[in-house]
C-alpha positions in Angstrom: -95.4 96.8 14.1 -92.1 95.6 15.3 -93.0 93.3 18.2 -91.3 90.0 18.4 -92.6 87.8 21.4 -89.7 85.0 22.1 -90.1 82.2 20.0 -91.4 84.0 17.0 -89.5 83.6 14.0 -91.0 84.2 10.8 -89.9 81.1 8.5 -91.6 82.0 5.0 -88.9 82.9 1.9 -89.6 84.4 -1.5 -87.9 83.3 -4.6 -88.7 85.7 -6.8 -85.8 85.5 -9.4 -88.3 84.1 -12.1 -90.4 87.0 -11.8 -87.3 89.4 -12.9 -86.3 90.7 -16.6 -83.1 89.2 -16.1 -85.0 85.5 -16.4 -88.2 85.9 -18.4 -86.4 89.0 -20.2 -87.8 92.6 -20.2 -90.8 92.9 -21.8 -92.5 90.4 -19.4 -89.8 90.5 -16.3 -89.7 93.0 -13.1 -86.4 94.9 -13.5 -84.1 96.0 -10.5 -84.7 99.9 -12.2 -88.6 99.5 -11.9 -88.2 98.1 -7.7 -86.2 101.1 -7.5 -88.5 103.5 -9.1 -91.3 102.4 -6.8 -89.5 102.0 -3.5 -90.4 105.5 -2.4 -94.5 104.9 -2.9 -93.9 101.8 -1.3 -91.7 103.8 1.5 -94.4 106.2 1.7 -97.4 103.5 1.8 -95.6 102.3 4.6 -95.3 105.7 6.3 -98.8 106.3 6.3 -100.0 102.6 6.6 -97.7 103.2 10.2 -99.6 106.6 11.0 -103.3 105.4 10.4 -101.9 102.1 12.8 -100.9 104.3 15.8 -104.0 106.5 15.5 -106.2 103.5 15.8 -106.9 102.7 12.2 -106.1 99.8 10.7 -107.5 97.4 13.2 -106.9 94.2 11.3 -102.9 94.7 12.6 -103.9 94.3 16.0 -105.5 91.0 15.4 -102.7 88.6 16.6 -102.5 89.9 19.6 -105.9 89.3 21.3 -104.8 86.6 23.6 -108.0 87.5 26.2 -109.9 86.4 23.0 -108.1 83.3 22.4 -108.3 82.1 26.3 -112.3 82.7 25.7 -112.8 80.8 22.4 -110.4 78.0 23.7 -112.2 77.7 26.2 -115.4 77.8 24.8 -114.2 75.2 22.5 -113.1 72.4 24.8 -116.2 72.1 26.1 -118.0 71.9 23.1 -115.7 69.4 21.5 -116.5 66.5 24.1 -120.3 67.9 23.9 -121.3 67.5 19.7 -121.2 65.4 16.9 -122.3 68.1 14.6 -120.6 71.6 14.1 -122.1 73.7 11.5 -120.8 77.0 10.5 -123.4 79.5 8.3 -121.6 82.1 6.5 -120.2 83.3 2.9 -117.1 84.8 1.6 -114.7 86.4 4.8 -117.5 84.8 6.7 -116.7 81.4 5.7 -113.2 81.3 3.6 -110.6 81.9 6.6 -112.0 79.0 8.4 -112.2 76.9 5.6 -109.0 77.3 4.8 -107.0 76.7 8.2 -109.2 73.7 9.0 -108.3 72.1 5.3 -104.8 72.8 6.2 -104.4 72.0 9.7 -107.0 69.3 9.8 -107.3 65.8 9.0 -108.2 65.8 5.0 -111.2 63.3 6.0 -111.7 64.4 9.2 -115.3 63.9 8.7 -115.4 60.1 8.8 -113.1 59.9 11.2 -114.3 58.5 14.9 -114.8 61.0 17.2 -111.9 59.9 19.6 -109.2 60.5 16.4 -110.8 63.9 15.0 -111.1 65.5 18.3 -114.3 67.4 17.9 -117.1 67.7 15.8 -117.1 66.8 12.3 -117.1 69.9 10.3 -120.3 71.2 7.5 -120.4 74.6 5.8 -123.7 76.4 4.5 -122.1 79.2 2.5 -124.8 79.1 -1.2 -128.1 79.4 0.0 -127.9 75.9 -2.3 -131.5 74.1 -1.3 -129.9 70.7 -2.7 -126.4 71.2 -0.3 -128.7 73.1 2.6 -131.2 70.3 2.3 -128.7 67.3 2.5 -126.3 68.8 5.4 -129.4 69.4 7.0 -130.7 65.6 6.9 -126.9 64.2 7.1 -126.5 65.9 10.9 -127.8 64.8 13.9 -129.7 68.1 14.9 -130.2 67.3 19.2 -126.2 67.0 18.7 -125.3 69.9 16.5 -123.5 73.3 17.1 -124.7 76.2 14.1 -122.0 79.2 14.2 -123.7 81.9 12.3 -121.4 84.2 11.2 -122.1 87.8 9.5 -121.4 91.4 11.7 -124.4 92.5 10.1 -126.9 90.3 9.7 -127.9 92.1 6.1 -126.4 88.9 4.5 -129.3 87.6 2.4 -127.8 84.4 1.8 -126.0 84.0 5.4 -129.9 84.6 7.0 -131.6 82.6 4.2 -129.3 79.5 5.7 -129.4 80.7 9.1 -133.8 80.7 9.5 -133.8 77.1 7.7 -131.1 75.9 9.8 -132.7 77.8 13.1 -136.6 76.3 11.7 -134.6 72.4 11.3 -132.9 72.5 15.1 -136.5 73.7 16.6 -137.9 71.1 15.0 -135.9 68.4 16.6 -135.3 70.1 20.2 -137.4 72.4 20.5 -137.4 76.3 20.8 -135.5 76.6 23.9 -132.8 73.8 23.2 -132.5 75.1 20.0 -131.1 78.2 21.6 -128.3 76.6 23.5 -127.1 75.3 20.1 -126.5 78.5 18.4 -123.7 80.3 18.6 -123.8 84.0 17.2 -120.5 85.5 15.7 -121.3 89.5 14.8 -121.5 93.1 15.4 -120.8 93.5 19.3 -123.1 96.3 19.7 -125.1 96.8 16.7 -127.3 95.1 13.3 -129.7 92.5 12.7 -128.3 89.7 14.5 -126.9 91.2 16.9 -130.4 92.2 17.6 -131.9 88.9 17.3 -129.2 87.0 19.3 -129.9 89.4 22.3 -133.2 88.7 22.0 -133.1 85.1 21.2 -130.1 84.7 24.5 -127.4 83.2 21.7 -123.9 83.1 23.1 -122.2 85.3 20.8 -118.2 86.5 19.7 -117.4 89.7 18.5 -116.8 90.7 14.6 -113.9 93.1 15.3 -115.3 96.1 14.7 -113.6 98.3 11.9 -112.1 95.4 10.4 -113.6 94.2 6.9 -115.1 91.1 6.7 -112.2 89.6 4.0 -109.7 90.5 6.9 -111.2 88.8 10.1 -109.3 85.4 9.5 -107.8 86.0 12.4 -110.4 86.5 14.6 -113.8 84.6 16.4 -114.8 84.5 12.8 -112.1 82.3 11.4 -110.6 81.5 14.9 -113.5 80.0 16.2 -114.5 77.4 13.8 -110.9 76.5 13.3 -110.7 75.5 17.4 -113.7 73.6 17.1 -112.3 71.6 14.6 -109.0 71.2 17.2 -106.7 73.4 15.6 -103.8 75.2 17.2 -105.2 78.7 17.1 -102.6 80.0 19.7 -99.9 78.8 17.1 -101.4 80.3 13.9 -101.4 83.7 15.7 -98.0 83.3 17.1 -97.7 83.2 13.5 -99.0 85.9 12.3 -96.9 88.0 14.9 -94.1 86.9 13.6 -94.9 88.2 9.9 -96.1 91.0 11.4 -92.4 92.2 13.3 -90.7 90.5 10.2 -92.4 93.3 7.9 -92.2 96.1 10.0 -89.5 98.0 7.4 -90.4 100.1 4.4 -87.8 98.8 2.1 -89.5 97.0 -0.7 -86.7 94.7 -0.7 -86.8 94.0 2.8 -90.6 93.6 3.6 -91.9 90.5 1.9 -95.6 91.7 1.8 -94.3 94.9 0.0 -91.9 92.8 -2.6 -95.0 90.5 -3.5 -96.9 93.6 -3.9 -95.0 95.8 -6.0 -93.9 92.7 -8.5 -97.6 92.0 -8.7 -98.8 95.8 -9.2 -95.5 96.4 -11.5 -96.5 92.9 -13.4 -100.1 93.9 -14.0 -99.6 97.8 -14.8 -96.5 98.0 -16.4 -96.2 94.1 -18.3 -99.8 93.6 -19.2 -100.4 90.6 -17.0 -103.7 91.2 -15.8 -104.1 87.8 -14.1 -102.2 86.8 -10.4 -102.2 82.8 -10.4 -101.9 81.1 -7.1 -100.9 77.4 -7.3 -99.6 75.5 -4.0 -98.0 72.4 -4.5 -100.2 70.9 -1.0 -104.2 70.0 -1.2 -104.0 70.9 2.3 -103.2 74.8 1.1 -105.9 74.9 -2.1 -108.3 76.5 0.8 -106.0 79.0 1.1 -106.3 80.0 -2.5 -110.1 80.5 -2.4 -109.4 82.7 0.8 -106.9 84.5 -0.6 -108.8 85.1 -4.5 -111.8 86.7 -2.9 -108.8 89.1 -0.6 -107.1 90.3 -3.7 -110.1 90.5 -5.9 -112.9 92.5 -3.9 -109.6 94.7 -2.6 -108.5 96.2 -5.4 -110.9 95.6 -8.0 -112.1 98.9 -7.8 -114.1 101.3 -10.4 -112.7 104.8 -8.6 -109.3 105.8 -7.0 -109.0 107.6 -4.1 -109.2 110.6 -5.9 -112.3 109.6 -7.8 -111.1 109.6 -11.1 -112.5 106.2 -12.8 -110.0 103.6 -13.5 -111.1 100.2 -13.6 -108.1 98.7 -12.2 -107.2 95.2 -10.6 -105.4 92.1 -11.2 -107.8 88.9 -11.6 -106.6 86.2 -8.7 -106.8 82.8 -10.3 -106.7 79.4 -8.4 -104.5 75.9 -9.3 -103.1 73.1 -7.2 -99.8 71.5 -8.0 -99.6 68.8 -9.5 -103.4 68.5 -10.8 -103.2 71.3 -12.4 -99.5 70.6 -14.6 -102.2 68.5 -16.4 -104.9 71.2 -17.3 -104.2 74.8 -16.9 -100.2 75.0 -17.4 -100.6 74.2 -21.1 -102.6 77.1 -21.9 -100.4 79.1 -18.9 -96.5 78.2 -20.9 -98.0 78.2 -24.7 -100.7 81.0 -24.4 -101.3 84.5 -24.1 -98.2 85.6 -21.7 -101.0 88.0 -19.4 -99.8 85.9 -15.9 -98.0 86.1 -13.5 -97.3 83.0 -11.5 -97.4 82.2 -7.8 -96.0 79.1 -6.6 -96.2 77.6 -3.0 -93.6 75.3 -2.4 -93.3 73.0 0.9 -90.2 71.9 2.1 -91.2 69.0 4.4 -95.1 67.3 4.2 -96.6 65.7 6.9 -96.8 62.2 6.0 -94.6 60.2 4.0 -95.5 57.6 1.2 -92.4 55.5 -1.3 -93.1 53.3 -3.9 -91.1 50.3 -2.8 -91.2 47.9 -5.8 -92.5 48.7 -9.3 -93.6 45.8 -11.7 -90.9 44.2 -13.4 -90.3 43.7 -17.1 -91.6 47.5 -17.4 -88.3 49.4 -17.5 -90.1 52.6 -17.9 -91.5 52.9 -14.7 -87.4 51.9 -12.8 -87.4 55.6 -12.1 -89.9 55.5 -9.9 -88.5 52.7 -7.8 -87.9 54.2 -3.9 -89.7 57.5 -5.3 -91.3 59.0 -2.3 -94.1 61.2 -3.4 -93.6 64.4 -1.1 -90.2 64.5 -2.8 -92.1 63.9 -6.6 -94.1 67.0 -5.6 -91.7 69.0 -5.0 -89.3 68.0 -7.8 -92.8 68.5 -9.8 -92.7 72.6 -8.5 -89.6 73.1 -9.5 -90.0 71.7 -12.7 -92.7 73.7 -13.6 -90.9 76.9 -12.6 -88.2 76.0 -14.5 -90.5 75.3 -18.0 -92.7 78.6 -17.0 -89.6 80.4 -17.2 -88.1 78.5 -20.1 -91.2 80.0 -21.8 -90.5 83.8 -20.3 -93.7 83.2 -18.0 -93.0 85.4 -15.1 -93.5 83.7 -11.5 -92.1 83.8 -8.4 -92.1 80.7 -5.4 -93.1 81.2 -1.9 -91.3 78.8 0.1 -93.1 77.0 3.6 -90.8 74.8 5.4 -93.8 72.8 6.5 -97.3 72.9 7.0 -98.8 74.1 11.0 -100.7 76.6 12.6 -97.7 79.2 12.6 -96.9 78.5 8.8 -100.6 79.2 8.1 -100.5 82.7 10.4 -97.9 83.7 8.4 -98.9 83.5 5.5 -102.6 84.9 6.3 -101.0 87.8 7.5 -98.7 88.2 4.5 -101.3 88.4 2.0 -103.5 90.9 4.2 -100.3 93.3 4.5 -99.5 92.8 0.5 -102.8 93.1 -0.1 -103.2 96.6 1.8 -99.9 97.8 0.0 -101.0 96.7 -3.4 -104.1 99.2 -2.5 -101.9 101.7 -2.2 -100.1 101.2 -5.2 -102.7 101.6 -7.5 -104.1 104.1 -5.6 -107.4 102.6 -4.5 -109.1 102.2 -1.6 -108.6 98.2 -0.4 -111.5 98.3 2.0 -115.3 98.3 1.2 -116.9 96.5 -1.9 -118.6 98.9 -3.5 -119.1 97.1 -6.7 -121.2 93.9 -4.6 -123.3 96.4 -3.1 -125.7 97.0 -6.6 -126.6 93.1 -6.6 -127.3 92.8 -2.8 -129.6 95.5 -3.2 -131.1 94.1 -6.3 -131.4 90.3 -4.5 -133.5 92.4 -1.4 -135.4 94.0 -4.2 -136.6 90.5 -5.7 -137.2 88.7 -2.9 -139.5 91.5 -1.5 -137.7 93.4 1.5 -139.5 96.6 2.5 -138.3 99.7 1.1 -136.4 98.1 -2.3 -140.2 98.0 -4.2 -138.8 100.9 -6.8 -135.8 99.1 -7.3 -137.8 95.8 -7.8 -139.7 97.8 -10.7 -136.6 98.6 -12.2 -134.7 95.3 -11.8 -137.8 93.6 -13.3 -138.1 96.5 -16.3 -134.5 95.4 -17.4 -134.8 91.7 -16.6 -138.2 91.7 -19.2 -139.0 88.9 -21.8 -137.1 89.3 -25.0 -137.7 86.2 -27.2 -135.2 87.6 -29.6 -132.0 86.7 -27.2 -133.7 83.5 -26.3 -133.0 80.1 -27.4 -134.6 76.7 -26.1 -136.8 76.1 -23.8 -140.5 75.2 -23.9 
């Protein structure tokens, strides 16, 4: 945990003064006492988190540093980029999320209708819902004898991932032909084992490796968010030279020191000890709202959890909420400043965007609008963000700003690794396991059930039993 290749500097801070007592006041602020009273679980966490690393557990650490893996999907890549039009990837939650999110922030937002030449590859679809009207119209939309499909699931038990998969599989034979049809599917799974893995050795699909031991929510940082992101031409060397350098950057056990731990203990102290139940991500960049849809489904299916580890029931976990700065000034920060006080905040702040757009002249005879004269809108977001943390805490809303100095492949590694590590802490602090989804498990079953799998016909029964007419909860219809 405390390797630190040349080069590598983590660049990430963390305000998190608005998230103290000493701002928002005690009943809804973090004070210094309560950090001090859970520095040893978090010290102990650490210890143990350390332990399970060097006995080859915790496999997601290792991620940043599979070059050989890198060379082979760059490589891989470049070839395909100068061969397709079309790149669709098939897959749902940790299947799908990472790579949407580092190809919405590294990528051009309309890369899509770009020429080929300018977006430098494909242009980029996603089959996530087994939707028929968005499976349908992707389908029609891509030139099929010029299209890549990833399919993405280590099992292959993914109903909806499969459902996409055979329609998408059935449309390419269609136009190519069986054996074409082969050559333009690329299968990312289990390397030795399941139902894909079975069908792409039997079908001949060139395949990458699901990393095995590593949950699906955590694989950003591998083929299965690594791939699709070089497809799409971004830097994937960078955004794990990223991650390495969060990764040396939290390598102590001080709560104070570690950023991963901090954001974990003031979100676990926030949520069992001040009553707000809700975590609220809101980056002042469109280019990062990807990152909050990655990052809700990480927090929510890793800690929302019915048992702890010592199987006593307890129901615990903080609900992750998404918003983009400034939309979302205008919508959910109204109820956020004036109603219940069960948040806490988290604001992403960028220090330098991308592009660059002023407001040279404003009409005259409207006074109002001088202000705005010379504005340049990078600098009206930001000044936006700090307003709002300033009025969130005017109204003792506790929240808290991490700070990117700008927006590449390394700033996104960082942060992916960031929430992974506070996400595995904040397991620890509430005493859950952050691994497995337990509570997803009872509908997937019930969905094979309905749809007729072998060997779910007594569930079927049961699901049906439950599911039965009852006009008296029934309005409209026919």
């Amino acid at each position: 945990m405390s390797e630190q290749s040349h080069g590598e500097t983590s660049r990430l801070t963390i305000d998190y003064r608005n998230s103290m007592a000493d701002a928002v006041g005690p009943e809804h602020g973090v004070s210094d006492a309560m950090l001090d009273e859970i520095a040893p679980r978090v010290a102990a966490g650490h210890a143990r988190l350390v332990a399970e690393h060097e006995a080859g557990g915790q496999s997601w650490m290792d991620l940043p540093s599979d070059t050989a893996l890198v060379a082979d999907i760059n490589a891989f890549a470049a070839e395909a980029r100068q061969h397709y039009k079309d790149f669709i990837l098939i897959g749902i939650g940790g299947s799908s999320l990472g790579a949407i999110a580092t190809v919405q922030a590294l990528a051009h937002p309309f890369r899509n209708v770009q020429a080929k030449e300018t977006r430098g590859g494909p242009r980029f679809f996603v089959l996530d819902n087994p939707d028929p009207e968005k499976v349908a119209a992707t389908l029609a939309i891509v030139d099929l004898e010029q299209t890549l499909v990833n399919v993405v699931t280590k099992s292959g038990q993914t109903a909806e991932t499969m459902a996409n998969f055979l329609a998408a599989r059935q449309a390419l034979e269609s136009a190519v032909g069986t054996e074409q049809a082969r050559r333009q599917i690329v299968a990312t799974t289990d390397p030795k084992e399941g139902l894909l893995r079975a069908l792409a050795d039997q079908e001949g699909y060139r395949t990458f490796p699901v990393p095995p031991g590593v949950d699906g929510r955590m694989t950003v940082l591998s083929a299965v968010g690594l791939l699709p992101a070089a497809l799409c031409g971004c830097d994937i060397e960078g955004l794990l030279a990223g991650a390495r350098a969060m990764r040396s950057r939290t390598a102590s056990g001080d709560v104070r020191e570690n950023p991963a731990y901090l954001l974990a203990a003031l979100c676990i102290l926030a949520n069992t000890r001040l009553g707000k139940s809700m975590l609220v991500t809101m980056p002042y960049s469109d280019a990062l709202f990807g990152l909050t849809d990655w990052f809700r489904q990480l927090w929510a299916e890793s800690l929302g959890k019915r048992l702890s580890l010592d199987n006593a029931e307890v129901f615990t976990g903080q609900t992750p909420i998404k918003a983009l700065g400034a939309i979302d000034q205008h919508s959910q920060i109204q109820l956020y400043t004036e109603g219940p006080n069960d948040k806490l905040i988290s604001l992403i702040a960028v220090g330098e965007y991308r592009d660059h757009v002023t407001v040279e002249d404003v009409p005259a005879g409207i006074p109002e609008l001088d202000y705005l004269q010379g504005a340049e809108l990078g600098q009206l977001l930001q000044r936006e963000q700090l307003a709002t943390a300033w009025a969130l805490t005017e109204a003792q809303r506790p929240n808290f700003t991490i700070g990117v100095p700008a927006i590449d492949a390394a700033m996104l590694g960082e942060l992916f690794y960031l929430y992974e590590l506070q996400t595995v802490m904040g397991g620890a602090l509430l005493n859950v396991n952050p691994f497995g989804q337990p509570g997803v498990e009872a509908g997937k079953n019930a969905t094979y059930a309905l749809m007729g799998r072998r060997g779910y016909e007594t569930l079927k029964d049961e699901v049906l039993a439950k599911s039965g007419d009852d006009d008296r909860y029934r309005v409209g219809g026919g």
